[in-house]
C-alpha positions in Angstrom: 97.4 26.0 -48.7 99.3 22.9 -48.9 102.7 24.1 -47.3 104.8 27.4 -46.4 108.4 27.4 -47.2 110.0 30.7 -46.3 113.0 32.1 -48.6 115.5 34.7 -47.6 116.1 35.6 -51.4 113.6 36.7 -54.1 112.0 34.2 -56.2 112.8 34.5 -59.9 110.3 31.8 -60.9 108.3 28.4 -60.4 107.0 25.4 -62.0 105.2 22.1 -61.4 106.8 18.7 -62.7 104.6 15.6 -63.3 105.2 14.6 -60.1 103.6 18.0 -58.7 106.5 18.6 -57.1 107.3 22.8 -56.9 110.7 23.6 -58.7 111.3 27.2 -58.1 115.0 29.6 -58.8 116.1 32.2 -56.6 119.4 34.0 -57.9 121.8 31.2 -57.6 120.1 28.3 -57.1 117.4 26.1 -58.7 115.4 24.0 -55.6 112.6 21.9 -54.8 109.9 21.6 -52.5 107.6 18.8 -52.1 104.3 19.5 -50.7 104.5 18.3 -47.0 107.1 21.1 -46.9 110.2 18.8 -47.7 112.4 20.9 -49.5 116.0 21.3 -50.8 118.7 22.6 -53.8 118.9 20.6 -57.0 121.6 22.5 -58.3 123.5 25.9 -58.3 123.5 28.8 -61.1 125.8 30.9 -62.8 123.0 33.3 -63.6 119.7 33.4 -63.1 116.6 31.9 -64.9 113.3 31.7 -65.3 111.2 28.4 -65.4 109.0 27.8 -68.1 108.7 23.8 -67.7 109.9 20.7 -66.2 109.6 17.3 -67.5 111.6 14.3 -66.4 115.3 15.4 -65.5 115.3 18.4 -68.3 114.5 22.2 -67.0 113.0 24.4 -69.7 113.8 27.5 -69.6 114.3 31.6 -70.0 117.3 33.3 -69.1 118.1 36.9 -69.4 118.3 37.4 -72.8 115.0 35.7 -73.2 117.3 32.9 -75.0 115.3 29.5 -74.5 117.7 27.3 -72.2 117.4 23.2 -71.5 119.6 22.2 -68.4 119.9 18.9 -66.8 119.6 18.5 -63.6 119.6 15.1 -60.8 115.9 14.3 -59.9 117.0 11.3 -57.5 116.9 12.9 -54.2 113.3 14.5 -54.4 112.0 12.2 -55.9 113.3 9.6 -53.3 111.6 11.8 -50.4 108.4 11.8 -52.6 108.4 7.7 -52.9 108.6 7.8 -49.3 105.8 10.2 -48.5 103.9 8.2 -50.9 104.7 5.2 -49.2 105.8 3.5 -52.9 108.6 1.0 -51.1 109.1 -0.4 -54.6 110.6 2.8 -56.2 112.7 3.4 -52.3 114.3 0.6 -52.8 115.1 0.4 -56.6 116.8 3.8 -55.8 118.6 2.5 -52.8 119.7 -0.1 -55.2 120.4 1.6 -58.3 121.1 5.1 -57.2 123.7 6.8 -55.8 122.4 8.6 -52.7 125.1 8.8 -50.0 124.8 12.1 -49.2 125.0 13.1 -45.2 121.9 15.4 -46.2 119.5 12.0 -47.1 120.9 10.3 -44.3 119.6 12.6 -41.5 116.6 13.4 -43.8 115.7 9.0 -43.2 116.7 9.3 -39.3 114.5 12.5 -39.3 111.4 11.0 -40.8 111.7 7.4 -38.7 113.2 5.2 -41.6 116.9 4.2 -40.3 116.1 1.1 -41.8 116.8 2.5 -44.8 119.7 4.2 -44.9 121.5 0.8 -43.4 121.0 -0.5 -47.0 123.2 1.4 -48.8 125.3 3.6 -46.1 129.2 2.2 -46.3 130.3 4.5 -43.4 130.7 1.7 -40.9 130.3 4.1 -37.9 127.6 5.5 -39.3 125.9 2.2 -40.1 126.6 1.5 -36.2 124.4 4.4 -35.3 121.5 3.2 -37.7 121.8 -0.2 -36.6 121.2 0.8 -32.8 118.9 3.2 -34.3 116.1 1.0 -35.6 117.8 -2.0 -32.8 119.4 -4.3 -35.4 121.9 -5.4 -32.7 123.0 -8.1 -35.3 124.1 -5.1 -37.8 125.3 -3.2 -35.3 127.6 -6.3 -33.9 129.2 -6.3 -37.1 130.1 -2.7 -37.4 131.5 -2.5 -34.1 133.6 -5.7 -34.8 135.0 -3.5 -37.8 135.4 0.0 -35.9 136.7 -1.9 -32.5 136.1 1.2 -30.6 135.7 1.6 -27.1 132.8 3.9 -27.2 131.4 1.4 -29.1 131.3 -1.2 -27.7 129.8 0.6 -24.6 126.8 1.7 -26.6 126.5 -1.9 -27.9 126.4 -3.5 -24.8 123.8 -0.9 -23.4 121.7 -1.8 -26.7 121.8 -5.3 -26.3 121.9 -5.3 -22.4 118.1 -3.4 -23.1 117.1 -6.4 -25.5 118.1 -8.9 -23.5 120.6 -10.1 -25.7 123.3 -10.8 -22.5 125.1 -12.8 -25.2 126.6 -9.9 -26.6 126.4 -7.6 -23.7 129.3 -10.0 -22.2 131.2 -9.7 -25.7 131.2 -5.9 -25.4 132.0 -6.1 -21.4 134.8 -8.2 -22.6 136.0 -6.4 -24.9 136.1 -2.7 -22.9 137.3 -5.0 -20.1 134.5 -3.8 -17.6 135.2 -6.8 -15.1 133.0 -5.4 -12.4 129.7 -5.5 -14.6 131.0 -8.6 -16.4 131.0 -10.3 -12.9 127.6 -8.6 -12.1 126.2 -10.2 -15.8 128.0 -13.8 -14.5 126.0 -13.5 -11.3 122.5 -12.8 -12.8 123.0 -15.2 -15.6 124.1 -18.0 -12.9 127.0 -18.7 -14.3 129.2 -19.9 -11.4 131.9 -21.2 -13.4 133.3 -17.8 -15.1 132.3 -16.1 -11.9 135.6 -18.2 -10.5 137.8 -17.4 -13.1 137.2 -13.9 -12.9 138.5 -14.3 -9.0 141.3 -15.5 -10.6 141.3 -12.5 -13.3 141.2 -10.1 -10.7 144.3 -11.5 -8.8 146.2 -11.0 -11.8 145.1 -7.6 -12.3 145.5 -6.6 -8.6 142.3 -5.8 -8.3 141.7 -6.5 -4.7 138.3 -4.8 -4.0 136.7 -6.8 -7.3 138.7 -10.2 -6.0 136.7 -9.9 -2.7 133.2 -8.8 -4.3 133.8 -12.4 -7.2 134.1 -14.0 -4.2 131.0 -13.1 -2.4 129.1 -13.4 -5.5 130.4 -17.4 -5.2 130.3 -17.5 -1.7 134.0 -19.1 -1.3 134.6 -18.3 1.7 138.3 -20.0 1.6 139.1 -17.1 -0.7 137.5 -14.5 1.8 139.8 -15.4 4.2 142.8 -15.6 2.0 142.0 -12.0 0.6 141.6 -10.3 4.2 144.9 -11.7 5.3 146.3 -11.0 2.8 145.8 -7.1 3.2 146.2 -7.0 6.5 142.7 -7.3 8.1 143.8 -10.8 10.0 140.6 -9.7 12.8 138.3 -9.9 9.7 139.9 -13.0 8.5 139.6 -14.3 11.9 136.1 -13.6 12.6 135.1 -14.8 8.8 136.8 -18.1 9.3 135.4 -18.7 13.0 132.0 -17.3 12.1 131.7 -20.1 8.9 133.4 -22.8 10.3 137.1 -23.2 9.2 138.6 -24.3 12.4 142.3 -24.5 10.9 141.9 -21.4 9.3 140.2 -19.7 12.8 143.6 -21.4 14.7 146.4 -20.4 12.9 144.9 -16.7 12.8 144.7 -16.9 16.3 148.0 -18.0 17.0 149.0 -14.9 14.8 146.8 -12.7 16.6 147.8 -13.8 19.9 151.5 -12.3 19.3 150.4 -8.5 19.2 146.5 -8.6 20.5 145.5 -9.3 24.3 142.2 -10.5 23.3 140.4 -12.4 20.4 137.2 -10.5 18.4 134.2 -12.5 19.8 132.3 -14.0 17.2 128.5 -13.0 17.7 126.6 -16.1 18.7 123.9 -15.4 16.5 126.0 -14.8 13.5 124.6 -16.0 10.4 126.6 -17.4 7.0 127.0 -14.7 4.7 126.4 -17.1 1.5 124.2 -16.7 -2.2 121.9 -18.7 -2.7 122.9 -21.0 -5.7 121.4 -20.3 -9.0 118.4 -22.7 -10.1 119.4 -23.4 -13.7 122.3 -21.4 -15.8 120.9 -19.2 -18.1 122.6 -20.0 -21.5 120.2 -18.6 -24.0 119.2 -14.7 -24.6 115.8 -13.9 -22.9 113.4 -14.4 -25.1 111.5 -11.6 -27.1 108.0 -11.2 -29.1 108.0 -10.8 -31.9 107.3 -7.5 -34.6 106.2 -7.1 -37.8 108.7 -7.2 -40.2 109.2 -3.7 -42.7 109.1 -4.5 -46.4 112.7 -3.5 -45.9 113.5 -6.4 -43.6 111.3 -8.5 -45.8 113.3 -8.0 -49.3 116.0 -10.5 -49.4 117.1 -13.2 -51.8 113.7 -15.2 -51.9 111.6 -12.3 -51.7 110.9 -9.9 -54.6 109.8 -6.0 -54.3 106.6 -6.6 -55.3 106.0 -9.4 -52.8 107.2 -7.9 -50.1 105.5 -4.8 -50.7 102.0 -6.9 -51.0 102.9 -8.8 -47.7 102.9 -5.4 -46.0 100.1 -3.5 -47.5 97.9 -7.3 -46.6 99.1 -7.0 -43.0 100.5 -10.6 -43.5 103.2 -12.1 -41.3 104.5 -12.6 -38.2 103.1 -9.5 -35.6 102.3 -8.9 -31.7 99.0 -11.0 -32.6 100.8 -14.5 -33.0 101.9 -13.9 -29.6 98.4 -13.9 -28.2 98.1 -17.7 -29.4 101.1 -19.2 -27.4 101.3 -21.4 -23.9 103.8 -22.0 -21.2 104.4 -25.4 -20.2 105.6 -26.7 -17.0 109.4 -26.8 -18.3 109.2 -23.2 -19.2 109.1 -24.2 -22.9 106.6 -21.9 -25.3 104.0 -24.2 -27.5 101.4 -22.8 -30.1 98.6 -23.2 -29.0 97.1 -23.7 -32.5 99.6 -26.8 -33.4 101.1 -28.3 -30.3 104.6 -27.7 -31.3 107.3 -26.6 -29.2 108.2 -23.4 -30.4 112.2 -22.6 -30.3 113.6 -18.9 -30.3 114.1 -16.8 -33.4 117.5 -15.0 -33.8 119.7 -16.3 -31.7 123.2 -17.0 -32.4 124.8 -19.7 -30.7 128.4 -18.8 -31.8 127.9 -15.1 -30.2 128.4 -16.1 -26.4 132.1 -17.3 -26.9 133.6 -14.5 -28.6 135.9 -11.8 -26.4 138.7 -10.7 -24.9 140.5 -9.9 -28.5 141.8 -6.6 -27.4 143.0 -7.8 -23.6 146.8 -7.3 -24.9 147.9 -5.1 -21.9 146.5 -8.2 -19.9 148.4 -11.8 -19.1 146.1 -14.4 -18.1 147.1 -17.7 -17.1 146.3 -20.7 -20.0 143.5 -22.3 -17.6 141.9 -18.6 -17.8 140.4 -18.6 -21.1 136.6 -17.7 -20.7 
């Protein structure tokens, strides 16, 4: 038995195609099933009929009167799911290509059976291209369909993508973009970058955002700022205490003096109090962390130098680059990675260099001051 499909109609007849594919009619419909159990409708009937052949896209056959019949019906889709089973890229593509399938129905049929890949080369629905694209992780696709959508939801799911590849170069464009200042600062901290971490202090005083003003400020260890925040809320014995505590004598004075006026004593600053202050970063981490690398699918490989044929070759030789070439690389005492084989200092693959200053395109419910641009 090669496969069970189970019908809730009677079966008025069957026949095999060259392709042994099953084409069968019920009352109303003529349908298909391949024999992994892959099955669908070809096309619906007025009345019913009775197979007698099937060759190419013409259906011989009986109908009721015992009249012989010829109808015509679209082959494309089961035969598409038959190139894949039989793992013939060359014909999967040329139908990608040259055919029309757009269908919902083939879509979910690709995600089903693990080729997203696929469907991204000839899906148009952008948001549905999105999904693919994070999908099979082509972050770069992806990048491009939510640039078009330029949805919140989005660009959420695009910075968790990326954020899980290491790409932070786009997980700040996303952050930016849905204006999530708390983990934008958090992604400034980790990176090291010191510089954008003290102009978000500054974003966050235009937005009001006291809490995330204080935590930007921690995160830099500008203490100045601490004590400027505290007083300004009210907290003038925590302003005190941080001042005296890290050494700003004018600061620790003129609280005093205003503290004086309603308090009968001073907070004591603990002897052994000790400097809440980060440690500053090493280096500033400007590049996306580096990944290793995968075979590429004959889908990824086709492009404009590289023909169906070759590309299905390169695959079925297990040629290219894979988890192996890995194995064959060094570390040297800059951090740098050198093939072992040649000697030469190897550089990243995929990055974009233009990525990291993109942003803020949709902050129009936000003024920021012209020294504020990030």
């Amino acid at each position: 038995c090669l496969c069970t499909v189970t019908e809730n109609v009677r079966l008025k007849s069957a026949a095999w195609d060259e392709n042994k594919v099953l084409l069968y009619t019920t009352s109303n419909h003529i349908k298909y099933t391949l024999t992994n159990g892959d099955n669908g409708i070809i096309r619906t009937l007025d009345l019913p009929v009775y197979l007698t052949a099937v060759k190419g896209g013409n259906v011989y056959c009986l109908d009721r009167e015992c009249k012989t019949r010829v109808l015509n019906v679209d082959t494309t889709e089961y035969r598409f799911k038959l190139a894949l089973v039989e793992r013939k890229y060359d014909e999967v593509l040329h139908m990608v290509r040259t055919a029309k399938l757009v269908g919902q129905s083939v879509i979910a049929y690709l995600q089903k059976k693990g080729y997203p890949e696929v469907a991204l080369h000839f899906v148009q629905d952008q948001r549905t291209r999105f999904s693919l694209a994070l999908e099979c992780g082509n972050i770069d696709i992806a990048l491009e369909a939510a640039k078009i959508l330029d949805d919140k939801s989005c660009w959420e799911l695009l910075g968790e993508a990326a954020l899980a590849l290491g790409n932070h170069q786009i997980v700040e464009m996303a952050y930016q973009r849905t204006q999530n200042f708390d983990r934008l600062s958090f992604l400034y901290l980790i990176t090291g970058n010191i510089e954008k971490l003290k102009k978000m202090i500054k974003i966050a005083e235009v937005r009001k955002d006291i809490s995330s003003q204080y935590h930007n400020a921690l995160f830099v260890g500008d203490v100045q700022e601490r004590v400027k925040i505290l007083k300004s809320t009210g907290h003038e014995s925590l302003a005190y205490l941080t001042a005296a505590t890290h050494g700003l004598s004018e600061e620790a004075e003129s609280l005093a003096e205003s503290l004086n006026t309603h308090l009968d004593k001073l907070p004591e600053v603990h002897p052994q109090a000790k400097l809440l202050m980060p440690p500053p970063p090493i280096m500033q981490t400007e590049e996306n962390w580096p990944l290793l690398t995968v075979a590429k699918s004959v889908f990824d490989r086709v492009g404009k130098d590289t023909s169906l044929a070759a590309a299905t070759a390169l695959l079925e030789d297990g040629d290219g680059e894979g988890w192996g070439d890995e194995a064959e690389l060094d570390i040297d005492e800059t951090g740098d990675i050198i093939s072992r084989n040649t000697g030469d200092l190897m550089g990243l693959e995929g990055e974009d260099e233009e990525e990291g200053g993109e942003g803020w395109d949709v902050d129009d419910d936000l003024v920021l001051p012209p020294d504020l641009d990030l």
